[in-house]
C-alpha positions in Angstrom: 0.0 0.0 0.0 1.2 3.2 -1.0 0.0 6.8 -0.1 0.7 10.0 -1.8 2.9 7.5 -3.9 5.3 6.8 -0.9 5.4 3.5 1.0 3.9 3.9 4.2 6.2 3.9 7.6 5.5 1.7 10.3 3.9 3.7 12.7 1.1 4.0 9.7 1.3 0.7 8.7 0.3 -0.2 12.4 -2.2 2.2 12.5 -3.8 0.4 9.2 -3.4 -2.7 11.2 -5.6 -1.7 14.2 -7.7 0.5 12.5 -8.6 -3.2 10.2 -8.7 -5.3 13.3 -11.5 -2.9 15.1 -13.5 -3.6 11.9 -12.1 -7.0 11.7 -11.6 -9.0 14.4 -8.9 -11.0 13.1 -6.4 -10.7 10.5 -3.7 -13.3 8.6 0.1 -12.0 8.1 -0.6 -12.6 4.4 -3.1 -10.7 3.9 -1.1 -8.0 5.2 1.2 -8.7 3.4 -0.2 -7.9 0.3 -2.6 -4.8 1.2 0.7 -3.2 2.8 2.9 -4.0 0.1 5.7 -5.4 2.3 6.9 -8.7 3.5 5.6 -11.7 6.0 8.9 -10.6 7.8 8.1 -7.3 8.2 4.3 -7.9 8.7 5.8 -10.1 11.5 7.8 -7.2 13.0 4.8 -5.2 13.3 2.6 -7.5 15.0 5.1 -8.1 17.6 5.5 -4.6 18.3 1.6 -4.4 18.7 1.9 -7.5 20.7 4.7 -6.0 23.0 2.5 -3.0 23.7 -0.2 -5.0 24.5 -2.6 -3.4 21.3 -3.1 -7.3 20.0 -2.8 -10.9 20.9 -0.5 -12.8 17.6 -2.1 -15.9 16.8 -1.3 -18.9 14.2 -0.5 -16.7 11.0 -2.1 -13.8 12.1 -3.6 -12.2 14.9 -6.4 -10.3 16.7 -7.1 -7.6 19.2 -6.3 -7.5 22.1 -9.2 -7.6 24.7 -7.4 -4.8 26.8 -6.9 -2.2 23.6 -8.5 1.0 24.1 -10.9 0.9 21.5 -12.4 4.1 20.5 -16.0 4.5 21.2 -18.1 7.2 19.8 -18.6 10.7 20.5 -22.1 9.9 21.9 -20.9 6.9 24.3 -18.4 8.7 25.9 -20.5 12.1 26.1 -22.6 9.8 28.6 -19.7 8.8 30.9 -18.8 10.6 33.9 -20.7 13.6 33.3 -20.2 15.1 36.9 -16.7 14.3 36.5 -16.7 16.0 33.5 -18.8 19.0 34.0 -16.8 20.0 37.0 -13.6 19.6 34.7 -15.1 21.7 32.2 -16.0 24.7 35.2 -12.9 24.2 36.4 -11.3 25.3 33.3 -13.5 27.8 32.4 -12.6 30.1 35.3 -9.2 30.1 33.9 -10.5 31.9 30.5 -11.5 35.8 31.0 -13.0 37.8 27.9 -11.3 39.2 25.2 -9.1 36.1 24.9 -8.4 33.3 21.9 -8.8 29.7 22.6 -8.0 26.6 21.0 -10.2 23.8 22.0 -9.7 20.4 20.5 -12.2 17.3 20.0 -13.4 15.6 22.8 -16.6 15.7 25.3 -14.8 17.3 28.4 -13.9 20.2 25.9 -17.2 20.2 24.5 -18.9 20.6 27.9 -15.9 23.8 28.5 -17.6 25.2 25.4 -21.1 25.3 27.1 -19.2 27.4 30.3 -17.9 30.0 28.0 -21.1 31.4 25.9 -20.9 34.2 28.1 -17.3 35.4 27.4 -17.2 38.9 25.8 -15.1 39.2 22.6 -14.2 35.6 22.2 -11.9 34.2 19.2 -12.5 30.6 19.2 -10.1 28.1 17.6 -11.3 24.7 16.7 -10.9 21.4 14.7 -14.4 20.3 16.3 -17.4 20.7 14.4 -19.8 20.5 17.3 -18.0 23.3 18.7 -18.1 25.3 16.3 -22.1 24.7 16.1 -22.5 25.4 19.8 -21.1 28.6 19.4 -22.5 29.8 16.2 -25.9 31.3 18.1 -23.6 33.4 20.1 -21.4 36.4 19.8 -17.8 34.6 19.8 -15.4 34.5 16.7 -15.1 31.0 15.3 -12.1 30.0 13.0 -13.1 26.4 11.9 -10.6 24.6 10.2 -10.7 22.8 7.4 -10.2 18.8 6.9 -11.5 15.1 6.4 -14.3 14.9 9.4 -14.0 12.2 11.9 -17.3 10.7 13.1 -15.9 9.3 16.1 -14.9 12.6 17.6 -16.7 15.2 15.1 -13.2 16.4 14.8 -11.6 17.5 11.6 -8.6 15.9 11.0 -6.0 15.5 8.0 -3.4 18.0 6.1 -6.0 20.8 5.5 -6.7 20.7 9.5 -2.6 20.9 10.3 -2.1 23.9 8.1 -5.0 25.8 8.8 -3.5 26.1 12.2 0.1 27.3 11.1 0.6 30.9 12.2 -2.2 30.5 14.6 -1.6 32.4 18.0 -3.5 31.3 21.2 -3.9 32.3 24.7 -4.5 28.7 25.2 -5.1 25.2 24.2 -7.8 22.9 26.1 -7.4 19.5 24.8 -8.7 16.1 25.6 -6.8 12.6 25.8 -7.6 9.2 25.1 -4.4 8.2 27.7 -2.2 10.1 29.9 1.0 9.5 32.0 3.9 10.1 32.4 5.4 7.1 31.2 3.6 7.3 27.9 2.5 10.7 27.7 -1.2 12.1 25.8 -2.0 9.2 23.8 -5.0 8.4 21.1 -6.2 5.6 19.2 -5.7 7.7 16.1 -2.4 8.8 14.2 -4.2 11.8 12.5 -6.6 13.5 15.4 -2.8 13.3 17.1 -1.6 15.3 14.3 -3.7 17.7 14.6 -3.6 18.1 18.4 0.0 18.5 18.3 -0.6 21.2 15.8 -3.2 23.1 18.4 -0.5 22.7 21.0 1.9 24.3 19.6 -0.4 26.9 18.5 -0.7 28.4 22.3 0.9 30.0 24.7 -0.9 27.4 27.8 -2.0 24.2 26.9 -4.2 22.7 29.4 -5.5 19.3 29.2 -9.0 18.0 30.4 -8.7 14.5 31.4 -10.9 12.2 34.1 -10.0 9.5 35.9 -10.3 6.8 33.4 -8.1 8.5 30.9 -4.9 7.6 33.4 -5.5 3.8 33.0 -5.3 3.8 29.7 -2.8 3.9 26.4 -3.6 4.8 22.7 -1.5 4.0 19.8 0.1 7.0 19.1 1.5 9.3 21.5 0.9 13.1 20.7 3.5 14.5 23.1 4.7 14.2 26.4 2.9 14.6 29.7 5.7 17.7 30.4 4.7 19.5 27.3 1.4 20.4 28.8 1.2 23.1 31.2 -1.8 22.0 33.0 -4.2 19.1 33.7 -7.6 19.2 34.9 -8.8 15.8 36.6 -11.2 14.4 39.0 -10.9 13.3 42.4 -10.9 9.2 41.6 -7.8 9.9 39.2 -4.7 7.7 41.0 -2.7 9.4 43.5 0.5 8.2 42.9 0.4 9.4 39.0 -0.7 12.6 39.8 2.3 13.5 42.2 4.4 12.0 39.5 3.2 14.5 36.8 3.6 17.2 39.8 7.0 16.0 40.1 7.9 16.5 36.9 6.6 20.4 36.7 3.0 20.2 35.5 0.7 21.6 37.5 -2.4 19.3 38.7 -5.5 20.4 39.7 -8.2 18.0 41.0 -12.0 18.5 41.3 -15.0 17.0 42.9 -18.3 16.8 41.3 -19.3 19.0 44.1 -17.2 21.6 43.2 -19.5 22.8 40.1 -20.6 26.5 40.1 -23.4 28.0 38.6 
């Protein structure tokens, strides 16, 4: 397989392999093979990888997923879990945002609910690869800058080339952004090379990235990294997220700031 007219490298060509197994189930090395346009060896090479990362179990010439891979669920599933968690994430971060500012806010359901707390803001440039954010705001008086892109129906995110250079030259007051995984081990992780991309890209955009992330999020691992836990300035969790990871990330200069449901404001 080819793309652009260039082989693919093997970070993709894992990325092809998980995103088939999700639809799959199962897959033979020779199949790969020949969709990928490389050899059983290096097939082979990649499954182990996966294997060693825990993403999928090899089996007799092939091999399936894992039954501990984050698989990505919709936007809609995970809108519906932890929403006190959430929601006092979301106020949380919203008292960190004042008017006249611009901010970048990424895909994700934490940031969506943030969006909901800042309707009110006076002379608001919003920044955002999210089509559902951009719809929440478009009643209200806040500037939108929608990029461009290939839309993602998973997230509602925009994703792809036209998404990474509509955000070149972009300046931010800051960054919210959401995570499939998070430590410090691993870093922000997603199940998905190209929504990484584009995070990254809304990242470096800002001048504070701050990252919205419940409890869950620190038990798990995506497939691709999209930078390291130190590269974020701030992360907003809730009280169930573990202890010990938390004072890690502290350790390590990024400042933590944990939330109780009962902690939501009006």
């Amino acid at each position: 397989m080819r793309e652009g007219g260039r082989r693919l490298l093997a970070i993709e060509r894992r990325q092809y392999i998980l995103d088939f197994l999700r639809e799959h189930k199962s897959v033979e090395v020779s199949f790969l093979s020949d969709e990928l346009g490389v050899s059983e060896v290096t097939v082979r090479k990649d499954l182990e990888k996966l294997e060693q990362d825990r993403l999928v179990v090899r089996s007799h010439g092939g091999a399936v997923l894992s039954a501990g891979l984050l698989v990505e669920p919709s936007f809609v599933e995970k809108d519906d879990q932890f929403a006190d968690e959430k929601n006092a994430i979301a106020l949380e971060a919203a008292s960190l945002v004042g008017d006249a500012v611009t901010v970048a806010l990424a895909t994700g359901t934490s940031v969506g609910r943030l969006a909901l707390h800042l309707l009110d803001r006076a002379g608001l440039t919003v920044v955002t690869n999210a089509v559902n954010i951009a719809t929440t705001f478009m009643p209200h008086e806040a500037e939108v800058f929608l990029t461009g892109g290939t839309i993602r129906p998973h997230t509602y995110g925009l994703v792809g080339e036209v998404a990474e250079r509509a955000l070149d030259g972009v300046m931010c007051d800051f960054a919210f952004i959401g995570t499939n995984g998070v430590s410090l081990e691993r870093g922000l992780t997603t199940p998905n090379m190209e929504e990484a991309r584009v995070v990254r890209a809304m990242m470096n955009s800002a001048r504070r990235v701050v990252l919205l992330a419940d409890h869950t999020k620190f038990a798990h691992v995506g497939f691709y990294r999209i930078a390291p836990a130190e590269r974020v300035h701030m992360i907003i969790t809730d009280a169930k997220a573990p202890t010990d990871e938390v004072e890690r990330l502290r350790s390590a200069g990024v400042e933590v700031r944990v939330v109780e449901p009962s902690d939501r404001r009006a």
